[in-house]
C-alpha positions as CSV (number, residue, x, y, z in Angstrom):
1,X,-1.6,15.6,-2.3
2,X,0.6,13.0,-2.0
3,X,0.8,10.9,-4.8
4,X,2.8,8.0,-3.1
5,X,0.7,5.2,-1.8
6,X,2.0,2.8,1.0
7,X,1.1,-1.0,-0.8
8,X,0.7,-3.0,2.3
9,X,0.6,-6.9,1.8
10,X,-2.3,-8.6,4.1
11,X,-0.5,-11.2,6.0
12,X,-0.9,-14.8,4.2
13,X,-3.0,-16.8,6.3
14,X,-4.1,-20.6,6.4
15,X,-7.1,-22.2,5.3
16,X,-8.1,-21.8,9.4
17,X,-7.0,-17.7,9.0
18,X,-4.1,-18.2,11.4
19,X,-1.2,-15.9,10.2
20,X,2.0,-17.1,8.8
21,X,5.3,-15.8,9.8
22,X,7.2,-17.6,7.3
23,X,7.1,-20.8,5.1
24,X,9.5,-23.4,4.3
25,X,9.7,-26.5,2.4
26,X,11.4,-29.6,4.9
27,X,14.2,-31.7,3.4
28,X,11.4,-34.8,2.8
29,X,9.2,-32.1,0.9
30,X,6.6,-31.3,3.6
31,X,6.0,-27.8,4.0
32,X,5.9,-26.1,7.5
33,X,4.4,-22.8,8.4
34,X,5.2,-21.0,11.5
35,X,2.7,-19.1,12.5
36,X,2.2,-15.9,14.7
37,X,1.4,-16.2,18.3
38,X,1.3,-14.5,21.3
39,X,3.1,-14.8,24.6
40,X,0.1,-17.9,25.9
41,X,2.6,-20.2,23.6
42,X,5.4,-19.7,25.8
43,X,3.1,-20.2,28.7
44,X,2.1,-23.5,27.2
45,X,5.6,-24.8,25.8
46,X,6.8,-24.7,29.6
47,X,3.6,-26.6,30.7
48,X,4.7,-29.0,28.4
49,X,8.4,-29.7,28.8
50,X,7.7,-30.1,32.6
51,X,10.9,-29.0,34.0
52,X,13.0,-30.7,31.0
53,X,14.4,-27.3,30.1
54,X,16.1,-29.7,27.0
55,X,12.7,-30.1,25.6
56,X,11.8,-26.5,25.4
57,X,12.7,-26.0,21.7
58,X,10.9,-28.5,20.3
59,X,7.6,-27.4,22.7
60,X,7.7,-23.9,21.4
61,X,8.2,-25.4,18.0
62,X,4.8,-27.4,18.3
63,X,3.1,-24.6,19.8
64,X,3.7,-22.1,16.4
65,X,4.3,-24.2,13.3
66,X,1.8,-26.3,11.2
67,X,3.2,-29.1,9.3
68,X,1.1,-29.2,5.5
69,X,-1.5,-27.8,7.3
70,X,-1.5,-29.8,10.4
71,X,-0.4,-28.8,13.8
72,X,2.6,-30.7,15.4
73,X,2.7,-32.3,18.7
74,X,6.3,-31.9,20.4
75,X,6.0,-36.2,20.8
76,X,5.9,-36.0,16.9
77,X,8.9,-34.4,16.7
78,X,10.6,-36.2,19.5
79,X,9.7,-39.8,18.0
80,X,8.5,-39.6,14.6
81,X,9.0,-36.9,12.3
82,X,12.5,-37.2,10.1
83,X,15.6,-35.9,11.8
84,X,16.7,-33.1,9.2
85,X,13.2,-31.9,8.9
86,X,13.6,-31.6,12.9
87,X,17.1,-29.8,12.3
88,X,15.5,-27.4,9.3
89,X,12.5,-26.6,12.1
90,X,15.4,-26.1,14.9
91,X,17.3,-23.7,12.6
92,X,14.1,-21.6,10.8
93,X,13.0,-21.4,14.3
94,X,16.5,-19.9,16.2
95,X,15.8,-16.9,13.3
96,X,12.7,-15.8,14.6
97,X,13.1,-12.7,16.5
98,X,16.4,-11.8,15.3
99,X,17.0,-7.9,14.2
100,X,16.0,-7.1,11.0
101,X,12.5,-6.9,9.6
102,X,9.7,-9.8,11.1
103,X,9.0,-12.2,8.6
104,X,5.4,-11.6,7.3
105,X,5.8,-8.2,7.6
């Protein structure tokens, strides 16, 4: 008998039970979760940029991460929420998917 068990972590979740990748606190002391999604998000971040291939960060941004539990429209980030929280979401995002083990796992 193996005496060795395999602790797996359940996945944290929000208050909804959507999955978290990863969490971070924003420069202005918000905290963002990015949550996981499937390929739909893509589908709907290119709706949403409508052929402004510029915009396309900031719509796959708003299509995965909460901000203190609220989801984030891609006009919010455009025109309201704070510049280096924008640059913190820009540069927690570009790490996603890189090798190495998946965040929440």
């Amino acid at each position: 008998m193996n005496r060795e068990t395999k602790h797996t972590q359940e996945p944290k979740k929000t208050e909804a039970g959507k999955e978290i990748l990863k969490e971070i606190v924003l420069p202005s002391g918000k905290r963002a979760a990015f949550l996981k999604r499937r390929g739909i998000a893509i589908v709907n971040a290119q709706r949403k940029i409508g052929g402004d291939a510029s915009r396309m960060s900031f719509a796959l941004i708003s299509e995965m991460v909460e901000i203190d539990g609220s989801p984030v429209l891609m006009e919010q980030l455009e025109d309201e929420i704070d510049f280096f929280d924008c640059l913190a979401l820009t540069e927690e995002f570009s790490q996603l998917g890189k090798p190495g083990p998946m965040p929440g796992s």
